[in-house]
C-alpha positions as CSV (number, residue, x, y, z in Angstrom):
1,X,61.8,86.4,-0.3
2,X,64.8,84.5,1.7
3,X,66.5,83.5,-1.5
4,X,66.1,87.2,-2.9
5,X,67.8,89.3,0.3
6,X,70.3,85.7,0.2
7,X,71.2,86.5,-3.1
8,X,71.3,90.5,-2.7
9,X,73.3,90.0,0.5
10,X,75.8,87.9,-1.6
11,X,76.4,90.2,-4.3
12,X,77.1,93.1,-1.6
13,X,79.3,91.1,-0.4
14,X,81.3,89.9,-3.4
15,X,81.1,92.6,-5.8
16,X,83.5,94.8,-3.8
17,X,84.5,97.3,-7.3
18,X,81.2,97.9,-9.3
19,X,83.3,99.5,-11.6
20,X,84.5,96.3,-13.4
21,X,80.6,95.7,-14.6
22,X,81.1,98.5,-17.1
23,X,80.2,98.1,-20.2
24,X,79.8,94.1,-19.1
25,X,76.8,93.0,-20.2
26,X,74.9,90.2,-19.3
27,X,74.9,86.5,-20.4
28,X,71.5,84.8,-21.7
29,X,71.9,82.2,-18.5
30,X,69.3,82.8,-15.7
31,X,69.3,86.7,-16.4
32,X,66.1,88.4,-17.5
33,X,66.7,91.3,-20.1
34,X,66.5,94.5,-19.5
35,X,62.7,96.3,-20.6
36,X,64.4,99.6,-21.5
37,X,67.0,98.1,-23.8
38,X,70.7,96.8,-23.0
39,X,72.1,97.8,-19.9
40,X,75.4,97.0,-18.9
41,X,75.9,95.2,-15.9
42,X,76.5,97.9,-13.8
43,X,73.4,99.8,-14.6
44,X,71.5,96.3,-13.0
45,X,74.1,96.2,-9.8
46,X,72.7,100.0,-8.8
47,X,69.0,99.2,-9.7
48,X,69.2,96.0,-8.0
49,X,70.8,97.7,-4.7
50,X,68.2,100.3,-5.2
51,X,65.6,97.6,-5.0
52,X,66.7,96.1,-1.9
53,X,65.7,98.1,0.7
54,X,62.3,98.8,-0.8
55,X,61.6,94.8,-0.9
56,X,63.5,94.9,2.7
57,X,61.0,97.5,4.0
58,X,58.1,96.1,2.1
59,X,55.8,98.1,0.0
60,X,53.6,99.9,2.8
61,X,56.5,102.3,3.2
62,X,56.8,103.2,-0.2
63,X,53.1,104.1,-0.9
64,X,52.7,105.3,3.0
65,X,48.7,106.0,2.0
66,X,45.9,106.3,4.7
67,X,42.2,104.7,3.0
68,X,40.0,107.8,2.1
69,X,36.1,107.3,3.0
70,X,35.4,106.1,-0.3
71,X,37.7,102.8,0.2
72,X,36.1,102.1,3.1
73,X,32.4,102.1,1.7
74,X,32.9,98.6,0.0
75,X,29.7,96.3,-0.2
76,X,29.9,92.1,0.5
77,X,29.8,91.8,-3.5
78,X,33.5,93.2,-3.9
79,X,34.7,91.1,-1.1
80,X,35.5,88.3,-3.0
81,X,37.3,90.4,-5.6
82,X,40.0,91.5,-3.0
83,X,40.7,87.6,-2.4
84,X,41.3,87.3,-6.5
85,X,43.0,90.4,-6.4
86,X,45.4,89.7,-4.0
87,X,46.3,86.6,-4.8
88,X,46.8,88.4,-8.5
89,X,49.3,90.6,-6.8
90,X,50.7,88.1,-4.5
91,X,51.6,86.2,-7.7
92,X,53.1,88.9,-9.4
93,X,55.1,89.7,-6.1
94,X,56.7,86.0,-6.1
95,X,57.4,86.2,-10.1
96,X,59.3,89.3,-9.6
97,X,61.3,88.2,-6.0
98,X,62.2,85.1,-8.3
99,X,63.9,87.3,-10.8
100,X,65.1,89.5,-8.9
101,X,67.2,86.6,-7.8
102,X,67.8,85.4,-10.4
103,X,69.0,88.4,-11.8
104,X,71.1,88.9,-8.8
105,X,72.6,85.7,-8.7
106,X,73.9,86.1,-12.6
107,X,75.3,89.7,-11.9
108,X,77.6,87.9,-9.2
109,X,78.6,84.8,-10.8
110,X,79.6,87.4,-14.1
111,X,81.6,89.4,-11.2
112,X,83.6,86.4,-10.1
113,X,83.7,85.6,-13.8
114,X,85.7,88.8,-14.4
115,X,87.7,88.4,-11.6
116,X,89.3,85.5,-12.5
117,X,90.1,86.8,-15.8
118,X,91.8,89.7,-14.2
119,X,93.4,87.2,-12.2
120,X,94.5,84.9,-14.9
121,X,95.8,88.1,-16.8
122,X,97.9,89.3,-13.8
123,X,99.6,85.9,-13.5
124,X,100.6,85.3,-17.4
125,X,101.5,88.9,-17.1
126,X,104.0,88.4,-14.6
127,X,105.3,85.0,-16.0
């Protein structure tokens, strides 16, 4: 979870023109790709800040539900169903975080990437 809001925290901080991700999309290296088809770069920089403060705020504030009566009438037997289940969950938590990051991570280093370019073609521009 530290290396995720690390990351996230990184990228706010670098990526100052989310513009320049246009149409950018994203190299194979450490960056998972996309379920609904290509997206450019940019697309990822909004749904990763989107992301953040729901992981920041944890997941109790985004399904804010109160247990009705039937949740509460479990028996001993299911007890030890909620231990697998939540470590299922828990699991599934970590293997997003990790992508996540390292998603994050790739969408900054392509940034500074593009950067430099522009940088390189400002100075042989002005030579």
């Amino acid at each position: 979870m530290e290396q995720y809001l690390s990351a996230t925290q990184k990228m706010e901080q670098e990526v100052m023109f989310p513009s320049l991700l246009r149409g950018v999309f994203p190299q194979q290296e450490g960056a998972a790709p996309g379920a609904g088809g290509p997206t450019d770069l940019y697309e990822r920089y909004q749904l990763l800040k989107a992301i953040k403060p729901m992981v920041e705020k944890g997941l109790a504030s985004v399904t804010d539900q109160s247990p009705t009566t039937a949740d509460a009438d479990t028996d001993e037997g299911t007890d030890s169903n909620l231990e697998k289940c939540l470590s299922h969950h828990v699991n599934g938590l970590q293997q997003v975080l990790i992508d996540l990051t390292k998603n994050t991570k790739a969408l900054t280093r392509r940034y500074s990437q593009i950067l430099e370019q522009i940088s390189l073609s400002e100075d042989h521009s002005s030579s």
